[in-house]
mmCIF file of the N, C-alpha and C atoms, coordinates in Angstrom:
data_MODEL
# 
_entry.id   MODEL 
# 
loop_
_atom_site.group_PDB 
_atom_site.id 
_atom_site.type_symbol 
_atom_site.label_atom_id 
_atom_site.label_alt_id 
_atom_site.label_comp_id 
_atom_site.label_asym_id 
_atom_site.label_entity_id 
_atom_site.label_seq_id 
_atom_site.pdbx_PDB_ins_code 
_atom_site.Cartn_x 
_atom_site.Cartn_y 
_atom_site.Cartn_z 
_atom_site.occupancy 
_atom_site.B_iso_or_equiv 
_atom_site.pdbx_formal_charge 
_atom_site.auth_seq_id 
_atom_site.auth_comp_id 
_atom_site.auth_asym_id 
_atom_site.auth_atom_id 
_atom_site.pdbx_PDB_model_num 
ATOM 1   N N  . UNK A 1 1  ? 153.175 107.274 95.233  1.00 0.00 ? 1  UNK A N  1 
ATOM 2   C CA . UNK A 1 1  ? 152.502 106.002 95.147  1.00 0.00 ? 1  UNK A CA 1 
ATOM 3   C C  . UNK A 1 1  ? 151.024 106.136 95.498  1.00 0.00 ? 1  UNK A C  1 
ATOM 4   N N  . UNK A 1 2  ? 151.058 106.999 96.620  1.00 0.00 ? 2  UNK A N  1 
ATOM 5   C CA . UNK A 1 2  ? 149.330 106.916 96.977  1.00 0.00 ? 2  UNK A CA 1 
ATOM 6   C C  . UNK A 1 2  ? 148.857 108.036 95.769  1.00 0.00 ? 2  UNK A C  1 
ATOM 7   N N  . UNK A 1 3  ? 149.662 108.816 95.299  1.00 0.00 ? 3  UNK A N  1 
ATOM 8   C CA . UNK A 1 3  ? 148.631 109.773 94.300  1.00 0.00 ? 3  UNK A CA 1 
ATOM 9   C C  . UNK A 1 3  ? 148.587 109.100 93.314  1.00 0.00 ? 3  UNK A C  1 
ATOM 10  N N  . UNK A 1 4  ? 149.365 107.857 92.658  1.00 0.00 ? 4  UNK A N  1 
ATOM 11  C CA . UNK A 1 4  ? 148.769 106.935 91.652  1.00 0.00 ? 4  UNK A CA 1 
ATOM 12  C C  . UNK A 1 4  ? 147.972 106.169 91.838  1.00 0.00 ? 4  UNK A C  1 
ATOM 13  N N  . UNK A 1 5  ? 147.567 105.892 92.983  1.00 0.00 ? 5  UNK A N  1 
ATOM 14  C CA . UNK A 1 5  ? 146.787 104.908 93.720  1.00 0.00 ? 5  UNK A CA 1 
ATOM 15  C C  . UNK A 1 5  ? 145.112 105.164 93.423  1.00 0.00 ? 5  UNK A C  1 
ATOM 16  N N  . UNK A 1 6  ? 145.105 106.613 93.799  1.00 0.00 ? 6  UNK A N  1 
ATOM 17  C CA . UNK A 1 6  ? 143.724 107.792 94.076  1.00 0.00 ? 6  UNK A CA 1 
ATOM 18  C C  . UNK A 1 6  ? 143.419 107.961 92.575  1.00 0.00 ? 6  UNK A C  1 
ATOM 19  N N  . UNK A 1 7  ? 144.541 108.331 91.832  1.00 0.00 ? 7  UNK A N  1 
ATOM 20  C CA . UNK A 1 7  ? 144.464 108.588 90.434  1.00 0.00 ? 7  UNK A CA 1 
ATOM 21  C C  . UNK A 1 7  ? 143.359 107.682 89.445  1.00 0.00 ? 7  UNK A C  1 
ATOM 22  N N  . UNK A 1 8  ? 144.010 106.078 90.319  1.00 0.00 ? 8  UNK A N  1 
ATOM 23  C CA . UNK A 1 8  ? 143.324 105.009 89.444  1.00 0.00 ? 8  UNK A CA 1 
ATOM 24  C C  . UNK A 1 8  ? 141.778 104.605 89.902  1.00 0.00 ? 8  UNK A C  1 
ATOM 25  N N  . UNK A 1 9  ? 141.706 105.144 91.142  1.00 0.00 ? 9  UNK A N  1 
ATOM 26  C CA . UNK A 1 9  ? 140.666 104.717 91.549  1.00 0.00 ? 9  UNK A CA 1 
ATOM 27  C C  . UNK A 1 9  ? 139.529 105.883 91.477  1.00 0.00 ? 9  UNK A C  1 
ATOM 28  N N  . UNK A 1 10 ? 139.782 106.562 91.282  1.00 0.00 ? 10 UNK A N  1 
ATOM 29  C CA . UNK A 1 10 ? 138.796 107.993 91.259  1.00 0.00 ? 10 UNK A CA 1 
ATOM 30  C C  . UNK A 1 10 ? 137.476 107.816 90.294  1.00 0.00 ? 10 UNK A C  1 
ATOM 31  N N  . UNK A 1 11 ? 137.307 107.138 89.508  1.00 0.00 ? 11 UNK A N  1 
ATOM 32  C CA . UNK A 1 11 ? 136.433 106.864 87.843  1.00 0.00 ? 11 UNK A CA 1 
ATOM 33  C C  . UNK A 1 11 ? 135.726 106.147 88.958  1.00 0.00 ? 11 UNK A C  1 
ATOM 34  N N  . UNK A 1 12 ? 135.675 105.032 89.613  1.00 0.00 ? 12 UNK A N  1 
ATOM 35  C CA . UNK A 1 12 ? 134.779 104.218 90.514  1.00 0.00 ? 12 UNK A CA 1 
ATOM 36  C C  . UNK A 1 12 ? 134.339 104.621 91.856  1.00 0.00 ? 12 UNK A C  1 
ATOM 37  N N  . UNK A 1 13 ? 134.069 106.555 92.102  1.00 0.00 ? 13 UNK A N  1 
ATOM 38  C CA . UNK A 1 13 ? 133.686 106.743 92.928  1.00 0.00 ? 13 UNK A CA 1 
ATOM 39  C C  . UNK A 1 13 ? 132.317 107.044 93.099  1.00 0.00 ? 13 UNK A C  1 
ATOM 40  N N  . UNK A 1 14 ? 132.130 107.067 91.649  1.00 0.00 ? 14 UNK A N  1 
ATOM 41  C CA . UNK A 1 14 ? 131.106 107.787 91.798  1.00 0.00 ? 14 UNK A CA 1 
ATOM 42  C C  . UNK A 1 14 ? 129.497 106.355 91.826  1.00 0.00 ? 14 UNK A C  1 
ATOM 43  N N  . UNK A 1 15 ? 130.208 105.263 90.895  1.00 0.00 ? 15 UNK A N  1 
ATOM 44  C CA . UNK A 1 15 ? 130.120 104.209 91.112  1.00 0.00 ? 15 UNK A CA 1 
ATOM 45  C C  . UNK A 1 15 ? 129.137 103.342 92.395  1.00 0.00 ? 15 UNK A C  1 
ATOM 46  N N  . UNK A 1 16 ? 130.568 103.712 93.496  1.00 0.00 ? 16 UNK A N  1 
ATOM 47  C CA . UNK A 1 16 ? 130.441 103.335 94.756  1.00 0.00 ? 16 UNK A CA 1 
ATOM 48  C C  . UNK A 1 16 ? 129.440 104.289 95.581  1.00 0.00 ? 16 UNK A C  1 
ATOM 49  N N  . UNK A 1 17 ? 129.085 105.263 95.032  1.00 0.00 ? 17 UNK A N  1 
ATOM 50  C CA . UNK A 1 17 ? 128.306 106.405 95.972  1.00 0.00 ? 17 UNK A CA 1 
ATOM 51  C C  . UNK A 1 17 ? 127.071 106.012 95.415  1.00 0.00 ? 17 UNK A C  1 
ATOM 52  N N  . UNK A 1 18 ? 126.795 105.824 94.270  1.00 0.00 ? 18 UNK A N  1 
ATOM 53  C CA . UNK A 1 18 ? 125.548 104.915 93.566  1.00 0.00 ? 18 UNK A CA 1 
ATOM 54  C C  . UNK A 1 18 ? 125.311 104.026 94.369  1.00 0.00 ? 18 UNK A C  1 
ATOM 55  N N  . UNK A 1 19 ? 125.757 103.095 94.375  1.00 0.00 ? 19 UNK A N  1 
ATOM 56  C CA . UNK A 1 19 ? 125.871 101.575 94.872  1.00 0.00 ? 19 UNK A CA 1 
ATOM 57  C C  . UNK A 1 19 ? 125.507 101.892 96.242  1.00 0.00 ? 19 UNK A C  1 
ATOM 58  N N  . UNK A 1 20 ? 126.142 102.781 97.345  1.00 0.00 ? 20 UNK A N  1 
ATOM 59  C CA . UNK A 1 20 ? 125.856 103.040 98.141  1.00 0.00 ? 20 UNK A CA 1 
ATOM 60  C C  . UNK A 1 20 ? 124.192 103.707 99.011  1.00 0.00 ? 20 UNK A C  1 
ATOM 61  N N  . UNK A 1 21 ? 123.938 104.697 98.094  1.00 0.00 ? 21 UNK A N  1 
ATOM 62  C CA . UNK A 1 21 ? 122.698 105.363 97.713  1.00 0.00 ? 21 UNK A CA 1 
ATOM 63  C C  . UNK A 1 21 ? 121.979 104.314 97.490  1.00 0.00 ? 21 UNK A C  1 
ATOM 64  N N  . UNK A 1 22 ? 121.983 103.138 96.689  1.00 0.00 ? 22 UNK A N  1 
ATOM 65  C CA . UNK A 1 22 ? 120.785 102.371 96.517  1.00 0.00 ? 22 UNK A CA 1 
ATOM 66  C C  . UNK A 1 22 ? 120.749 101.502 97.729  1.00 0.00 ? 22 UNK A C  1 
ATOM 67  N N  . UNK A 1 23 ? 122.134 100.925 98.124  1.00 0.00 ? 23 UNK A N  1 
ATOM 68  C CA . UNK A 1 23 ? 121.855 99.980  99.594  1.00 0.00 ? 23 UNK A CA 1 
ATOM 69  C C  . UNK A 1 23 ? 120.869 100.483 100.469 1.00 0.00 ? 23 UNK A C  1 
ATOM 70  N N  . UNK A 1 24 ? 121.102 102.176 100.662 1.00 0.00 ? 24 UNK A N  1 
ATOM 71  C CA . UNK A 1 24 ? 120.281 102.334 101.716 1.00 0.00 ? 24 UNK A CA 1 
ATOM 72  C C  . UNK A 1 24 ? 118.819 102.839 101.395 1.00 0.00 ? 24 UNK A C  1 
ATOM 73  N N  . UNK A 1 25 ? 118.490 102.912 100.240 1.00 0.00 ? 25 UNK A N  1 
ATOM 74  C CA . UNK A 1 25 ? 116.953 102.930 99.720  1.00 0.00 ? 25 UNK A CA 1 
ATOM 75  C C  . UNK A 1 25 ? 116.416 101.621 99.794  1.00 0.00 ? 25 UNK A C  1 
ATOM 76  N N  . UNK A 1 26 ? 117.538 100.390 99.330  1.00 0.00 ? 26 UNK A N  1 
ATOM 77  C CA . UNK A 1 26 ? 116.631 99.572  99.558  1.00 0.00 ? 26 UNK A CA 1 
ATOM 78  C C  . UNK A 1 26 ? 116.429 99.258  101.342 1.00 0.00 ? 26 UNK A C  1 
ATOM 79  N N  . UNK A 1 27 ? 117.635 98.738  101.632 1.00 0.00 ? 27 UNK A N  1 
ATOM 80  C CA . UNK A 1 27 ? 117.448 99.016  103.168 1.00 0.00 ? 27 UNK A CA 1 
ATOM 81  C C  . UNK A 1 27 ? 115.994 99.693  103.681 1.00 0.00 ? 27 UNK A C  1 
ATOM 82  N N  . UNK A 1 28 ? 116.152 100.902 103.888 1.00 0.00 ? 28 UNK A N  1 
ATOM 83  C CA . UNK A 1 28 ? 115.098 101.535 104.003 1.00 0.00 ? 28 UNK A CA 1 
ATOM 84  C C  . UNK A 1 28 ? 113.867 101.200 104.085 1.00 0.00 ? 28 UNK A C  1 
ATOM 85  N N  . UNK A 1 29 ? 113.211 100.644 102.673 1.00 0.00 ? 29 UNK A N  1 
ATOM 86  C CA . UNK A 1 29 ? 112.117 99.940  102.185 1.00 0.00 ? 29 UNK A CA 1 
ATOM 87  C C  . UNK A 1 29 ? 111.651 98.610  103.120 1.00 0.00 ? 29 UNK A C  1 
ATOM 88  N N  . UNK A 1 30 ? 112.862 98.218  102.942 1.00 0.00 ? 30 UNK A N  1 
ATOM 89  C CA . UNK A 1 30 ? 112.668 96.885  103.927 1.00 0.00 ? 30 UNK A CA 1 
ATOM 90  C C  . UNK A 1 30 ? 111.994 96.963  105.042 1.00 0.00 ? 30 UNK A C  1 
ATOM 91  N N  . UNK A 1 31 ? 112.967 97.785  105.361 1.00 0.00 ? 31 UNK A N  1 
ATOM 92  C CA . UNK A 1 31 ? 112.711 98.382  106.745 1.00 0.00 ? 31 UNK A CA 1 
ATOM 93  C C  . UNK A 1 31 ? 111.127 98.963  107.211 1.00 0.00 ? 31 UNK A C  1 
ATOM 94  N N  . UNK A 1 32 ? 110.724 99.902  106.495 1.00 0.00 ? 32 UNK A N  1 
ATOM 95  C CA . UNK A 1 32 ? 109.430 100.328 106.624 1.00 0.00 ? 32 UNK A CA 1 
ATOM 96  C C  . UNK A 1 32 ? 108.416 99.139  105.989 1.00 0.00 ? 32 UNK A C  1 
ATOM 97  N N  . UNK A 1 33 ? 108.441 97.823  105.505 1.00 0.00 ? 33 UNK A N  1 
ATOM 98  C CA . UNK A 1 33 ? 108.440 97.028  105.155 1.00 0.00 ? 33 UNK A CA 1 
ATOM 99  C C  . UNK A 1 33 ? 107.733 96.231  106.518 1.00 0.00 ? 33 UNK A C  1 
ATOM 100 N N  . UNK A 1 34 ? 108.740 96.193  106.763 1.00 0.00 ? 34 UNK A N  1 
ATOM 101 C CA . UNK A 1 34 ? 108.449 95.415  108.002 1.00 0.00 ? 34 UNK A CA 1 
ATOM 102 C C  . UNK A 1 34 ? 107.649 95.652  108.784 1.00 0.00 ? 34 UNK A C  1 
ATOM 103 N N  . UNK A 1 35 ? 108.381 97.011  109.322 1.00 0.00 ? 35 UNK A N  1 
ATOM 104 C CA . UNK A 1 35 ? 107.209 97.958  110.458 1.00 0.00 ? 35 UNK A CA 1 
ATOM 105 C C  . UNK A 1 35 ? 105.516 97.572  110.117 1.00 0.00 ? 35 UNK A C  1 
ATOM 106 N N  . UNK A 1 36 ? 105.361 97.923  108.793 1.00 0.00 ? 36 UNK A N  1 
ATOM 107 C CA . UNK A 1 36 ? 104.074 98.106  108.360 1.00 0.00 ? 36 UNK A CA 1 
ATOM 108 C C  . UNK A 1 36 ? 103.308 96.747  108.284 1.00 0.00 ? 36 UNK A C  1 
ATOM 109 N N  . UNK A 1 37 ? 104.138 95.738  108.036 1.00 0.00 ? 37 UNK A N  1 
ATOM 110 C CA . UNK A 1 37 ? 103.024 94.477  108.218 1.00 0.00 ? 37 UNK A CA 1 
ATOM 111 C C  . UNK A 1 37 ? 103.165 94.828  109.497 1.00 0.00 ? 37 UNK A C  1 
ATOM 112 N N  . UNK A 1 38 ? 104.017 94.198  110.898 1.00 0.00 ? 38 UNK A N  1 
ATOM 113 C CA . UNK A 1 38 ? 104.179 94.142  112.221 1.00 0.00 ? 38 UNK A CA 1 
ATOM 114 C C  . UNK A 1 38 ? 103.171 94.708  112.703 1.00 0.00 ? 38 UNK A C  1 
ATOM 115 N N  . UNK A 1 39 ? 103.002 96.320  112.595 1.00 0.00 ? 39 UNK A N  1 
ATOM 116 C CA . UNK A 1 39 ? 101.792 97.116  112.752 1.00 0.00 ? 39 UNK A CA 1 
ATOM 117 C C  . UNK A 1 39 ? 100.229 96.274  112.475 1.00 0.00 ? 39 UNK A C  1 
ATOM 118 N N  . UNK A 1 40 ? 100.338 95.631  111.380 1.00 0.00 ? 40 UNK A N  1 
ATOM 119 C CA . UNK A 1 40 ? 99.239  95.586  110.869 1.00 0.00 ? 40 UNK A CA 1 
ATOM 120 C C  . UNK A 1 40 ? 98.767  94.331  111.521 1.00 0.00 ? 40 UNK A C  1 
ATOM 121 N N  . UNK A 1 41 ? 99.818  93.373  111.847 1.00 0.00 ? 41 UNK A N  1 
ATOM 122 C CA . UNK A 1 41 ? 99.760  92.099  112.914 1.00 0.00 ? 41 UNK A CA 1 
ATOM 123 C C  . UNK A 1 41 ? 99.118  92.597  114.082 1.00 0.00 ? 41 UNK A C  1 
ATOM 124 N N  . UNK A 1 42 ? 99.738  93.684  114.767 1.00 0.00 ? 42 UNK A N  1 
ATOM 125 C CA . UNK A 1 42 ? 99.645  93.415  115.865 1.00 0.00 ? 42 UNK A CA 1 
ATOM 126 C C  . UNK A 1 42 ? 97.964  94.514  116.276 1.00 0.00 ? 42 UNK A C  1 
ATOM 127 N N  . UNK A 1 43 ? 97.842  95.116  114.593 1.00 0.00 ? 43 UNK A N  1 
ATOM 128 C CA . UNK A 1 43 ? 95.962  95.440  114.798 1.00 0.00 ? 43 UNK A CA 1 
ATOM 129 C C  . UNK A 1 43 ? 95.554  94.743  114.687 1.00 0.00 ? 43 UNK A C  1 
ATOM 130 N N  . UNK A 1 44 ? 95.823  93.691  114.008 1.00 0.00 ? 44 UNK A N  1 
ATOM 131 C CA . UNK A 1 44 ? 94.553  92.293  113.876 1.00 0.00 ? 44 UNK A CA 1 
ATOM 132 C C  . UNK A 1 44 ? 94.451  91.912  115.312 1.00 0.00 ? 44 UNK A C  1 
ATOM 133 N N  . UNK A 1 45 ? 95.493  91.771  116.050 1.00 0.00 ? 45 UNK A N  1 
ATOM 134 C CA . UNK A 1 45 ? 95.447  91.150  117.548 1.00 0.00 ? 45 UNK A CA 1 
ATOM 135 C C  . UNK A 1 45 ? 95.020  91.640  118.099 1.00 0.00 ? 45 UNK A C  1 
ATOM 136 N N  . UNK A 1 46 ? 95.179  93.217  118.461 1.00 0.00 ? 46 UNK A N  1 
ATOM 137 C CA . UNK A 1 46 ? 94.375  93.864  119.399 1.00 0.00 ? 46 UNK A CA 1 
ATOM 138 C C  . UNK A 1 46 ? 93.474  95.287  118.711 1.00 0.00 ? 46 UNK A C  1 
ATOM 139 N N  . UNK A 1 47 ? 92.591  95.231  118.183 1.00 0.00 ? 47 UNK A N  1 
ATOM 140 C CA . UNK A 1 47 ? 92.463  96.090  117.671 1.00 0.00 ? 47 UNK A CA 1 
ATOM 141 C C  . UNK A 1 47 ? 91.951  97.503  118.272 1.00 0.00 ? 47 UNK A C  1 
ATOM 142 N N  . UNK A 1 48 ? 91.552  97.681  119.917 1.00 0.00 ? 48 UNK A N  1 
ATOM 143 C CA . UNK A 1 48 ? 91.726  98.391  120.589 1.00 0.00 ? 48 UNK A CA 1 
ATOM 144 C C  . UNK A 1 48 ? 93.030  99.771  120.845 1.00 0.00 ? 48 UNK A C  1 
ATOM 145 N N  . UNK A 1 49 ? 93.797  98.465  120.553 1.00 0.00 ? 49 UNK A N  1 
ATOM 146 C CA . UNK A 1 49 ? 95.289  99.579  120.444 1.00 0.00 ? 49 UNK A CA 1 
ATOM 147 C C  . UNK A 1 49 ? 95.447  100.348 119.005 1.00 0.00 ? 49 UNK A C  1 
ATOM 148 N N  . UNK A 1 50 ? 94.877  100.027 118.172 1.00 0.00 ? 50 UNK A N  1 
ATOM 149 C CA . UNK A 1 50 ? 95.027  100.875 117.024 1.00 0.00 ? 50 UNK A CA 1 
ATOM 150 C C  . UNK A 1 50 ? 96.027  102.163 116.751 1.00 0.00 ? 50 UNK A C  1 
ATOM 151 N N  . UNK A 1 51 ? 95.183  102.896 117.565 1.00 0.00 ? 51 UNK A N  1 
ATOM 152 C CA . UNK A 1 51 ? 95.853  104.284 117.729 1.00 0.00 ? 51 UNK A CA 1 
ATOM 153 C C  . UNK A 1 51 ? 97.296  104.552 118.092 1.00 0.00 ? 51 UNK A C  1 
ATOM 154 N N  . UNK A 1 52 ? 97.748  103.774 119.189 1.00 0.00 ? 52 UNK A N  1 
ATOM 155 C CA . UNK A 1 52 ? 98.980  103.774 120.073 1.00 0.00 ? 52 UNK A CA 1 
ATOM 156 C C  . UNK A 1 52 ? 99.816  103.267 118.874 1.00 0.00 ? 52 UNK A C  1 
ATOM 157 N N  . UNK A 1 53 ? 99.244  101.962 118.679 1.00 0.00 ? 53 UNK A N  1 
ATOM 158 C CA . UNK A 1 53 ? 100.434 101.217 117.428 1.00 0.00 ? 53 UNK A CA 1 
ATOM 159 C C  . UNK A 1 53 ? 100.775 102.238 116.104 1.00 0.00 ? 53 UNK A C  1 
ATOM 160 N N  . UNK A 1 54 ? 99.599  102.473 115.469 1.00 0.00 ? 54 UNK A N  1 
ATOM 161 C CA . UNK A 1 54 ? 99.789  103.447 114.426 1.00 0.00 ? 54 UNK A CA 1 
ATOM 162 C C  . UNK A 1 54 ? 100.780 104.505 114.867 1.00 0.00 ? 54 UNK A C  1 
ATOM 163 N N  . UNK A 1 55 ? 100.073 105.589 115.780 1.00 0.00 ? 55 UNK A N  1 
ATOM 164 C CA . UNK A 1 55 ? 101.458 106.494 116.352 1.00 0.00 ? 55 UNK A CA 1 
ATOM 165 C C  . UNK A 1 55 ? 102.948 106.245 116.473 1.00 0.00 ? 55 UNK A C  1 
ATOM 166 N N  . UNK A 1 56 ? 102.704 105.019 117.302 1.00 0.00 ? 56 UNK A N  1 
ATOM 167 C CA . UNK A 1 56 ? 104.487 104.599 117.134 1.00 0.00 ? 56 UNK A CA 1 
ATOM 168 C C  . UNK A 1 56 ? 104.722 103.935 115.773 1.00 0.00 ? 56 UNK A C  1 
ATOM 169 N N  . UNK A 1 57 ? 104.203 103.392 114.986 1.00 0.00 ? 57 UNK A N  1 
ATOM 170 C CA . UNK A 1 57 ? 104.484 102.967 113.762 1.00 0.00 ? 57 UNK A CA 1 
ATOM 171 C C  . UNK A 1 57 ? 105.387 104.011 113.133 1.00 0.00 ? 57 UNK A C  1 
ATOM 172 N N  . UNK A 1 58 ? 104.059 105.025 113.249 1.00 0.00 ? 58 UNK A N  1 
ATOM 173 C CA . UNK A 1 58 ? 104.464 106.729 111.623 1.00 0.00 ? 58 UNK A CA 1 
ATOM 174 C C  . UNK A 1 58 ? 106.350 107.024 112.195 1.00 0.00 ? 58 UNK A C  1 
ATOM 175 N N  . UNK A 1 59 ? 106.225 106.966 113.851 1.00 0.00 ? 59 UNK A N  1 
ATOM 176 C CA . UNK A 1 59 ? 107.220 107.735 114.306 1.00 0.00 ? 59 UNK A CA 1 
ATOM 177 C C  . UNK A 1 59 ? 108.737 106.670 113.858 1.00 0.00 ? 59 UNK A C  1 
ATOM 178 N N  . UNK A 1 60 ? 108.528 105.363 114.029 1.00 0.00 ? 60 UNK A N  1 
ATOM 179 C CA . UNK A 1 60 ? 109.569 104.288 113.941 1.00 0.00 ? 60 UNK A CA 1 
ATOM 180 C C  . UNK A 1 60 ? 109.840 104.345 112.400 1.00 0.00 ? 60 UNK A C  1 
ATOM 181 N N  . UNK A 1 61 ? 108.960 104.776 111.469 1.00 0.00 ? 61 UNK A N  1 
ATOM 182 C CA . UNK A 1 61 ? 108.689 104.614 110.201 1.00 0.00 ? 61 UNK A CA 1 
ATOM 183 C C  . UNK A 1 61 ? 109.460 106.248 109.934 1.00 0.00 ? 61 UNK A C  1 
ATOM 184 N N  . UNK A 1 62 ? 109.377 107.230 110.306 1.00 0.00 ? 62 UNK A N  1 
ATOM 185 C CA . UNK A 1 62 ? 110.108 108.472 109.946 1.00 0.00 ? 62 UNK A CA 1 
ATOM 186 C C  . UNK A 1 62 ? 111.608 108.218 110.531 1.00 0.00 ? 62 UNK A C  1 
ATOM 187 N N  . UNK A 1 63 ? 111.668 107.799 111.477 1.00 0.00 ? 63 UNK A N  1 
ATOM 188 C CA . UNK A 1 63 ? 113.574 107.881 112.043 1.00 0.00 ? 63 UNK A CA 1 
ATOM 189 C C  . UNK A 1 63 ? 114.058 106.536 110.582 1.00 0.00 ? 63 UNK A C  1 
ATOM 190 N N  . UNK A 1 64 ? 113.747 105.755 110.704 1.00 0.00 ? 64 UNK A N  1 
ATOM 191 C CA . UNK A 1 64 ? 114.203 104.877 109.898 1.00 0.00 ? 64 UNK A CA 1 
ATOM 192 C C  . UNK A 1 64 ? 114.249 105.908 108.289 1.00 0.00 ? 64 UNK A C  1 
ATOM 193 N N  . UNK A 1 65 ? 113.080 106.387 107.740 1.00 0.00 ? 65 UNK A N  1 
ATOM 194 C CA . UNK A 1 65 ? 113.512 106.938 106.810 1.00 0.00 ? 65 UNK A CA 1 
ATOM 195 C C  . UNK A 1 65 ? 114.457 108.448 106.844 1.00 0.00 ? 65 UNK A C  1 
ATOM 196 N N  . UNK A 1 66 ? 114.771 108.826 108.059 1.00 0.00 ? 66 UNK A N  1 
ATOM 197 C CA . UNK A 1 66 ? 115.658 110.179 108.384 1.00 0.00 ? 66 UNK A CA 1 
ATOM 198 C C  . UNK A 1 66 ? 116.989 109.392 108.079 1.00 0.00 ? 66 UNK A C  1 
ATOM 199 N N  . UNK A 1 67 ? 117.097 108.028 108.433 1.00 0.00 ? 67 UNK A N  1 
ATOM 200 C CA . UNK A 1 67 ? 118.510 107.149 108.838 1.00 0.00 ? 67 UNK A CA 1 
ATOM 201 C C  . UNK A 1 67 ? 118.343 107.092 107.239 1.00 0.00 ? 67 UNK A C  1 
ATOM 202 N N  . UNK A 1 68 ? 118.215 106.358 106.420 1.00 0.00 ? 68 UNK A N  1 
ATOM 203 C CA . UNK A 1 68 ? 118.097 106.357 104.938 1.00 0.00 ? 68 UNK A CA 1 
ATOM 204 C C  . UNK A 1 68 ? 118.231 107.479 103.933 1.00 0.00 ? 68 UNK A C  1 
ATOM 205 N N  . UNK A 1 69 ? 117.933 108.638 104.684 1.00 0.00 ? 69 UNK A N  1 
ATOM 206 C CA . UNK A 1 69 ? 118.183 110.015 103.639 1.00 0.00 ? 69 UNK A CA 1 
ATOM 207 C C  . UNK A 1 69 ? 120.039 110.455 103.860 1.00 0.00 ? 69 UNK A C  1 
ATOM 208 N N  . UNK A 1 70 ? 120.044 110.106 105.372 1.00 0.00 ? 70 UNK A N  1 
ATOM 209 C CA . UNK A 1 70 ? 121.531 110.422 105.892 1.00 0.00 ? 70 UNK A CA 1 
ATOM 210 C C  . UNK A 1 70 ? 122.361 109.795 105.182 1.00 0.00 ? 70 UNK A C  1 
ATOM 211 N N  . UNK A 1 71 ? 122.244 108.070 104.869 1.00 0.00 ? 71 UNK A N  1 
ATOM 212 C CA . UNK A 1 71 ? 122.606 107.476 103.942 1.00 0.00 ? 71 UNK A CA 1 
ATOM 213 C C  . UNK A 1 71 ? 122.912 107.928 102.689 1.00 0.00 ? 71 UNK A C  1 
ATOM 214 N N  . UNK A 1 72 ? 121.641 108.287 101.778 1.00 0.00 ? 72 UNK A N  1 
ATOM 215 C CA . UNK A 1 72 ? 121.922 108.769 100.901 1.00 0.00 ? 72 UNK A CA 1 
ATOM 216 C C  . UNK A 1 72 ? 122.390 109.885 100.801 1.00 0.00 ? 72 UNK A C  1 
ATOM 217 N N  . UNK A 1 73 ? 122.658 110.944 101.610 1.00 0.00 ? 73 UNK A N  1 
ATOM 218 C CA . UNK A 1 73 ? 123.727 111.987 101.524 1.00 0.00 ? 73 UNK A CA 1 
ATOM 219 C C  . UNK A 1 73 ? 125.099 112.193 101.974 1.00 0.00 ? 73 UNK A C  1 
ATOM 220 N N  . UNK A 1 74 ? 125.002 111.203 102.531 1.00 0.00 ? 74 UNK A N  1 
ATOM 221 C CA . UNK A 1 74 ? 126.877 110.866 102.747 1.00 0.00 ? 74 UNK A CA 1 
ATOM 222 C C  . UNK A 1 74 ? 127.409 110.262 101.625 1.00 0.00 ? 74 UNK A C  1 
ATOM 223 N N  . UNK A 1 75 ? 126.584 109.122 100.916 1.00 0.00 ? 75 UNK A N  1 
ATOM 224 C CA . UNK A 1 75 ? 127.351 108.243 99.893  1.00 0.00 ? 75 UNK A CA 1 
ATOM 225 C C  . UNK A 1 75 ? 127.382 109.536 98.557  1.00 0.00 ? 75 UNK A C  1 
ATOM 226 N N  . UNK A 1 76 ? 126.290 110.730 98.358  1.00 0.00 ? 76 UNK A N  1 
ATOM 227 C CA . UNK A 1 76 ? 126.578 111.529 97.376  1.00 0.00 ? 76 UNK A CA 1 
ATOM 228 C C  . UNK A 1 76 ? 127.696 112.359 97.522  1.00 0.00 ? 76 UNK A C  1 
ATOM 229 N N  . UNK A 1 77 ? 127.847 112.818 98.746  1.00 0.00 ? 77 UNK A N  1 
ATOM 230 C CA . UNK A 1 77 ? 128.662 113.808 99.164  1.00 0.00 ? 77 UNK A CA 1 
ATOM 231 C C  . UNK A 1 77 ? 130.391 113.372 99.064  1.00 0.00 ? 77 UNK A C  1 
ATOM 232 N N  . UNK A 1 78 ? 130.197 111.912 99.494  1.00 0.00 ? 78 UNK A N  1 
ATOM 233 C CA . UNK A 1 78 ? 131.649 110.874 99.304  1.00 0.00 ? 78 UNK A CA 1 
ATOM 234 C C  . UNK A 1 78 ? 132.267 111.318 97.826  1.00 0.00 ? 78 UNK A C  1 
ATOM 235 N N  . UNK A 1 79 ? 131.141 111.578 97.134  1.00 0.00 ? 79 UNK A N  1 
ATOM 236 C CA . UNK A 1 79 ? 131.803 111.463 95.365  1.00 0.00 ? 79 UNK A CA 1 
ATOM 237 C C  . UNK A 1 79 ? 132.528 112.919 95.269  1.00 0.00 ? 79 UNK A C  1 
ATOM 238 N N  . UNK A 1 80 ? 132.543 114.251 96.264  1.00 0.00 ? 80 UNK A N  1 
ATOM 239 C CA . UNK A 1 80 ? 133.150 115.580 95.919  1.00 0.00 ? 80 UNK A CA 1 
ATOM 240 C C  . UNK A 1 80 ? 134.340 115.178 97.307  1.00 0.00 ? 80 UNK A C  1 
ATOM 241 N N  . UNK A 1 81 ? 134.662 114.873 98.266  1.00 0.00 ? 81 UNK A N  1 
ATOM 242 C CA . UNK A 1 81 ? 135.554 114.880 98.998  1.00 0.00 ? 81 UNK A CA 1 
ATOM 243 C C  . UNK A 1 81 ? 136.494 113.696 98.601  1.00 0.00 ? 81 UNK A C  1 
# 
């Protein structure tokens, strides 16, 4: 029963690993999206801090896109296991 199950569903995996892959690109985007106005808010406010904000920006802005690549290599990898 479950190997007819897997059988039928196998054609829509690859599908779902797509689908998946794009959630977290867009995700992603958003994400650095955000950061980057926020950043850019909070230079208009103080523009002294420049430096500090930018630094933590690039760094909040790389983990978020490390979290988004992980994404997209689990949902590819889903389609061979």
């Amino acid at each position: 029963m479950l190997a007819t199950i897997l059988a039928e569903v196998q054609p829509l995996v690859g599908l779902g690993a797509c689908i998946g892959a794009g959630i977290a690109a867009i995700g992603a985007g958003l994400g650095i999206g955000k950061i980057g106005s926020s950043a850019m808010e909070a230079i208009a406010r103080q523009p002294e801090a420049a430096g500090d904000i930018r630094s933590n920006m690039i760094v909040i802005a790389a983990l978020v896109e490390g979290v988004a690549l992980f994404a997209v290599i689990v949902s590819v990898l889903s389609m061979f296991v």
